[in-house]
N, C-alpha and C positions, 0 to 999 in steps of 0.2 A: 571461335571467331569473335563474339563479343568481346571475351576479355582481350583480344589482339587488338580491337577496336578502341578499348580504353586505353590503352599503354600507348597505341600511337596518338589518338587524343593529348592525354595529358604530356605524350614527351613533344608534342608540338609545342603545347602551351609553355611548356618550360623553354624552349629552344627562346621563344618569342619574349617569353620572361628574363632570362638570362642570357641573354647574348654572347656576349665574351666565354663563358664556361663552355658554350657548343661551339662557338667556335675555336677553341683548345682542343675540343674531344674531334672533331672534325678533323682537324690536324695533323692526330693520329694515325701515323704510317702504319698499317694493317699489309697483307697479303693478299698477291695479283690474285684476280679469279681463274679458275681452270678452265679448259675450253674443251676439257677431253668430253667425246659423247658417249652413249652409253652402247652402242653398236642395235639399237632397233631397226625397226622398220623405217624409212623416211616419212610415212606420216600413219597416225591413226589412227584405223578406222574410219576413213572419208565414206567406202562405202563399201557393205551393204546403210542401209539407214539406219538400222540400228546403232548405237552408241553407247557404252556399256561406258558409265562416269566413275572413273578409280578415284575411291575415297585415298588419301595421299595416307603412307606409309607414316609410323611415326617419327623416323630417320628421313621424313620428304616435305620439304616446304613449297606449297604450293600457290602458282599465281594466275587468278582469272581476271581476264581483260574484253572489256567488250569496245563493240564502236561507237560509231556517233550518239548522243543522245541528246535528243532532240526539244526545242519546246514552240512548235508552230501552237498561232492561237489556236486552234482547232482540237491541240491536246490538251491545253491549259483550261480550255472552257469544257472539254469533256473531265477534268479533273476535278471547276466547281462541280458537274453534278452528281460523279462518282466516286472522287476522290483517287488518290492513285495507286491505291495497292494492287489493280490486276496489274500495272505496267511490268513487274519484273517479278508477278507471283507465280510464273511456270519455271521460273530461272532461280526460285531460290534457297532450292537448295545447291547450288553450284555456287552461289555469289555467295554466302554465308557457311558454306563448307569448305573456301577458300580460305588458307592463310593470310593472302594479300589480294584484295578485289578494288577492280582497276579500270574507273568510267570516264572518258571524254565528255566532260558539260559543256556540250556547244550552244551556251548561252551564257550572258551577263544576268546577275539579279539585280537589275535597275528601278525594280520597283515597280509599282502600278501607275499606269493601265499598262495590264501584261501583252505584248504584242509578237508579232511573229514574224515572219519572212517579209520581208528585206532587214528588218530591223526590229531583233529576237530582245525581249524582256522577259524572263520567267519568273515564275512564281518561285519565293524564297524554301515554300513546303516543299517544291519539288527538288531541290538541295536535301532538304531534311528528309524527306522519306527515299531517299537514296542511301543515304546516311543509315538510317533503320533499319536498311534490308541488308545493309551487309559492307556497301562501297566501301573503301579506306581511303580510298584517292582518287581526289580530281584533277582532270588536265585540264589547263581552262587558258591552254596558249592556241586561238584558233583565230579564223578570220570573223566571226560574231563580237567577240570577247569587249570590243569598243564601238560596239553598236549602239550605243547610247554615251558613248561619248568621254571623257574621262570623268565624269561624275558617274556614270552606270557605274566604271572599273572599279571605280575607288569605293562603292557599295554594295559593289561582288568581295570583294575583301573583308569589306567589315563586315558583312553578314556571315560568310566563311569563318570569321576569325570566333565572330561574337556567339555561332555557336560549336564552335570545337570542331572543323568540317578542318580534312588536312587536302593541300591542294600547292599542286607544281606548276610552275609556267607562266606566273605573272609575279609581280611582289610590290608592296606598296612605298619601298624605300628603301636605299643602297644595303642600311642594315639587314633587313628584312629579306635580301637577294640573297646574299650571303649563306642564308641560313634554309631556302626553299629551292633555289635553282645551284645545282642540283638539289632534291629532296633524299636527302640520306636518311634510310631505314631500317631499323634492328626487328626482323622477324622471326622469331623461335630459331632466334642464335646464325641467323642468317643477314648479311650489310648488305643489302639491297640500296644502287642510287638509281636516280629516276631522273630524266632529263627530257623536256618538251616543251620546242618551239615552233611557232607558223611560218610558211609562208609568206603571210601581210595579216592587214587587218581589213577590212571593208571601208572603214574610214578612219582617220589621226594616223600617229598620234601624233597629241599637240603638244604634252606638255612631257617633259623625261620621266616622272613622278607621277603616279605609278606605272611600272613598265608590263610590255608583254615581253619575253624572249621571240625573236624575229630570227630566221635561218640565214644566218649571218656565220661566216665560219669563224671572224675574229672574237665572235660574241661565245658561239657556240665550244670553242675551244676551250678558255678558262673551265668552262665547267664538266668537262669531260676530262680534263687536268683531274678537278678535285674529286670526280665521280669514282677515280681510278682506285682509291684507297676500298670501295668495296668489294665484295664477291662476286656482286652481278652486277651488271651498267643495263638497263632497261631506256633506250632510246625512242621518245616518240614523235614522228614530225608529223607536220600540223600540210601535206604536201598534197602533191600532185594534179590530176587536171579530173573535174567532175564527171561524174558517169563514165569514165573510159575504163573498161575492164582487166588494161595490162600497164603496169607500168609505164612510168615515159623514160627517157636518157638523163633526164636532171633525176630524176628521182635516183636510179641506179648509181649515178654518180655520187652523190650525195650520200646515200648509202655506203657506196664504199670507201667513202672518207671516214662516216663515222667509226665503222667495225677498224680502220686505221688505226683510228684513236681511240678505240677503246671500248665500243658497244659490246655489249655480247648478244643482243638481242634488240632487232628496230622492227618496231610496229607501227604502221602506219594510218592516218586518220585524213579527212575530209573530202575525197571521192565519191562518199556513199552508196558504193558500189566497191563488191569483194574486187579485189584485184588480185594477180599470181604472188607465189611463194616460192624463194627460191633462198639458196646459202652461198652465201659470201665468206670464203673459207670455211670455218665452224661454227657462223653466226647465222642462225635462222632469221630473213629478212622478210616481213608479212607487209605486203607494199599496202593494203588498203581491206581493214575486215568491214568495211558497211557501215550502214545503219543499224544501231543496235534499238533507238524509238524515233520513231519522226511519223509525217502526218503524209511523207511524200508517197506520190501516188503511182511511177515505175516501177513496173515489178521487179526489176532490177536492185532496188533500191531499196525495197522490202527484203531483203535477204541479207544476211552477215554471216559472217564467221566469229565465233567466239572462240577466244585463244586460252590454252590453258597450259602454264610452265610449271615445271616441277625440275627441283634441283634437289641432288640428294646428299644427307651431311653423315660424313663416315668418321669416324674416330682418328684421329690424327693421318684424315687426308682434308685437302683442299676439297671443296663444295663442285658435286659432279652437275651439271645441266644437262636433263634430260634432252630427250625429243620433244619436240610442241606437241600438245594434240590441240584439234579441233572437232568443233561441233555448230552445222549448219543452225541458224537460226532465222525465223519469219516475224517480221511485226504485224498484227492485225490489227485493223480496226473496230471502231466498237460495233457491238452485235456479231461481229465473227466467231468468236471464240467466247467474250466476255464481253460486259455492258460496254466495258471501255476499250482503252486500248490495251494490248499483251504482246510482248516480244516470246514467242513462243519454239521450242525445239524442235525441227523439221519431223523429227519422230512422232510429234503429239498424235495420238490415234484419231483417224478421221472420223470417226464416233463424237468426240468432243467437239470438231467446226459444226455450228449453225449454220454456215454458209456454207454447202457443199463445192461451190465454183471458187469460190476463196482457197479450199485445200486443193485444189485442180492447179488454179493457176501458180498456189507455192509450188506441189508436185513439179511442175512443166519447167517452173524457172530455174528449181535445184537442180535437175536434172542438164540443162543447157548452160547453166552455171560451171556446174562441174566440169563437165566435159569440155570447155571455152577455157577454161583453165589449166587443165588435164593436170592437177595436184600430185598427181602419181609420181611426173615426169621434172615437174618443176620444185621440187623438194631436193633433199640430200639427192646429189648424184651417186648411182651407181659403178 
């Protein structure tokens, strides 16, 4: 995982350094991805609770995605006084066991005074100890993202840039677009493109320089144009309507333009709340995994799904896409589980919550979750 993390590292910086030579290699007419599945189960292991984590074959490239994450003040000030390694220390062996680890920063780092809801400023460490545990990639196309205005944006960039952080969904200049939207990726011999746009923004934008990608189909088309030359198209929209548990009709719609053009997989983000899964032909469509850290206090809202892709590479075949799996996850607050705050595996033994009403009310929601969902039904049909 670390040395994936250097190679993507410096081939960003190179990309950034060189322009014109990636965009030559970019260019490069490569082969459609396959769509065939591997005939499993439609999903696994949702339940019993149990969740047995397959370390990825060496012939299997694998990819962990989680949801929102968050930086309400309430996380940022329990960060100055604990700093932030409980936040993803129950998760990491998943996120740094992962080939490609794959986090929503639903904030701008605009700098101090670090602020939170309505209008998110995070702390620049909390980029960087994401970075440390494992992440490879940030989406940072959401409706926060110009919460501070296009100076925040233009300081989410350069901090991104200034310390080797790779990141899809906004870009600080036409050349720069070119080169991140789509974000094309060589992972242990796998072209991995990554495409992720919002919705809106909460507020602007004002000025064209620097941009968000906005769910625009005329916008969204060029880069699913040039996404096509990989193996896999990883689609992330920035969609749907807050707390509502099921998809809406724009969503679905939408959805099924992209796998049109060319997704092979749409994951979806800013609901905060799990939403249904279902396939659009051969493309696994995850409308909405959660919260993966936030401060937010519905229990709804404390729960995610974390997604995990594995695609398998055969000797003179095309690159096979597994089945998804998942795995229920809980955020707690601090004193629950740890001083601070922890995104932790529904499985964690209730031996380990401090709070025993804490593990109750995860219990209670996984369970009503699930079942509101009924994942069994709403996966590959039978």
């Amino acid at each position: 995982m670390a040395s994936v993390k250097r190679l993507l590292c410096i081939a960003f910086c190179c990309v950034v350094a060189f322009p014109a030579a990636a965009q030559r290699l970019s260019e490069a007419r490569v082969g459609a991805p396959l769509r065939e599945q591997a005939g499993l189960p439609a999903m696994e292991s949702l339940w019993p609770l149990r969740f047995d984590f397959l370390n990825p074959k060496p012939d299997t490239v694998s990819v962990f995605v989680v949801g929102d994450i968050m930086s309400h003040r309430a996380v940022s000030k329990s960060a100055e006084e604990f700093g932030f390694s409980s936040f993803f220390k129950h998760l990491a062996d998943r996120i740094a066991g992962a080939d490609l680890a794959i986090g929503n920063m639903e904030f701008p780092l605009a700098g101090k005074p670090y602020t939170g809801y309505p209008a998110f400023s995070g702390p620049d460490e909390y980029a960087q100890y994401l970075s440390d545990i494992g992440f490879d990639v940030f989406l940072t196309a959401n409706n926060h993202i110009l919460d501070k205005g296009t100076a925040g944006l233009r300081r989410t960039i350069d901090v991104l840039e200034r310390k080797g952080l790779v990141y899809t969904g906004i870009a600080r200049n036409a050349q720069a677009d070119t080169l991140v939207n789509p974000l094309l990726l060589h992972v242990r011999g796998l072209r991995i493109a990554i495409v992720n746009f919002t919705y809106g923004t909460n507020t602007g934008p004002w000025d064209p320089w620097p941009k968000v990608n906005y769910m625009r189909k005329k916008e969204i088309l060029p880069m699913l144009k040039r996404a096509r030359q990989a193996d896999l198209v990883l689609v992330f929209p920035h969609w749907g309507t807050e707390y509502q548990l099921h998809h809406d009709k724009d969503q679905e719609e939408m959805a099924r333009w992209l796998v049109e053009n060319g997704a092979d997989v749409v994951v979806g983000h800013h609901p905060h709340v799990i939403q249904d899964v279902e396939y659009i032909g051969d493309a696994p469509v995850v409308y909405s995994l959660g919260n993966a850290l936030s401060n937010q206090n519905d229990l709804n809202s404390r729960l995610e799904l974390a997604l995990t892709l594995r695609v398998v590479l055969e000797e003179d075949q095309a690159p096979r896409l597994l089945e998804p799996s998942f795995e229920y996850i809980w955020c707690t607050k601090p004193g629950m589980v740890e001083d601070s705050y922890a995104a932790v595996p529904v499985s964690l033994p209730d031996s380990l919550w401090r709070v025993p009403a804490d593990h109750r009310d995860m219990m209670a929601t996984y369970r009503k979750i699930y079942e509101e969902n009924h994942y069994a039904g709403s996966g590959r049909p039978h």
